[in-house]
N, C-alpha and C positions, 0 to 999 in steps of 0.2 A: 628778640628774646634769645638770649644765649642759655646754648642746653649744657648738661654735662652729664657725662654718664660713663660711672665706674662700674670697674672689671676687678677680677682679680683676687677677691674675698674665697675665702674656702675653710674648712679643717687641717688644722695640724697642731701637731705634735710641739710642749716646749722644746725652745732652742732651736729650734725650726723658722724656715725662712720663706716670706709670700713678698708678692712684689703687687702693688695696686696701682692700675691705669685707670687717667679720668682723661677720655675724650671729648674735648670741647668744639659746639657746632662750628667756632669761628675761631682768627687766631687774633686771641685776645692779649696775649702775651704782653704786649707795650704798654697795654691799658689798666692790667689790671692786677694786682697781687694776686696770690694764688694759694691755697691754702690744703691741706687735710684736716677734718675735724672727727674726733669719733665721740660715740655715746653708748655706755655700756648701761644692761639692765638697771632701772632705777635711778638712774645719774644724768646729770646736768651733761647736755654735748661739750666737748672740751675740745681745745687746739691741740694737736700732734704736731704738726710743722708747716710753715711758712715762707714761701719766695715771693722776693718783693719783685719787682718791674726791673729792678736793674741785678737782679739776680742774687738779690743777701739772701740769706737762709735763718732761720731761726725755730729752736726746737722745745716743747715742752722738756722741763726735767726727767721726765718720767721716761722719756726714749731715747734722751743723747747717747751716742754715741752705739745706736742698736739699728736707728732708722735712717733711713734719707732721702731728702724729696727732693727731684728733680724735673725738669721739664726739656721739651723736644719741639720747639716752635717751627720747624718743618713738616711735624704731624698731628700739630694743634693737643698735645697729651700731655698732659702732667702725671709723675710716679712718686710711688711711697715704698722704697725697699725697704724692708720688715725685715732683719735679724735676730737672731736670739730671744725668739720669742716666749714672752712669758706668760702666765694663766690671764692676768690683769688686762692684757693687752686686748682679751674678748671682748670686743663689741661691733655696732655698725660704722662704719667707717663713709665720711662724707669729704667730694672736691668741694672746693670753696672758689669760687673768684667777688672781689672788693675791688672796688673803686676811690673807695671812700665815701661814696654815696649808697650805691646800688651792691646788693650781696647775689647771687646766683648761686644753686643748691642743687647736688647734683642728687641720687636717689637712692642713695647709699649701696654699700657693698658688705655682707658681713663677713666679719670676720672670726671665727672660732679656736682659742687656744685648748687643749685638750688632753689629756694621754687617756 
């Protein structure tokens, strides 16, 4: 059973910048895409950003060019750097890994936009 478990949610201020770490029990990186999803009060969880196995990126509209996910397969983590944050951006914040078969859910992180 692969675990996952993010860090890095907090308070802050629009325009403001958080960075989210999802530590994975195993390195799964070969196996498995890898995902961030968030879900804000009242709303369907949605995709933020996506790294496939061989490293493509793909972003919802809603954060190009504000977010960016990357990973660190020597420390089994996957990240979500948050720029320019906006109120909307408020919710909980979930890793993802996919196989195509099998999903793994990590246990979310919240994250709050605020002034």
């Amino acid at each position: 059973q692969v675990q996952l478990v993010e860090s890095g949610g907090g308070l802050v201020q629009p325009g403001g910048s958080l960075k989210l770490s999802c530590v994975c029990s195993e390195n799964i990186f070969s196996f498995y895409s890898m995902g961030w999803y968030r879900q804000a009060p009242g709303k369907q969880r949605e995709l933020v950003a996506r790294i496939s196995i061989g490293g493509s990126t793909n972003y919802a509209d809603s954060v190009k060019g504000r977010f960016g996910i990357s990973r660190d397969s020597a420390k089994n983590a996957l990240y979500l750097q948050m720029d320019i944050l906006k109120l909307e951006d408020t919710a909980v914040y979930y890793c993802n890994a996919w196989n195509g078969a099998i999903y793994y859910w990590g246990q979310g992180t919240q994250v709050i936009v605020s002034t």
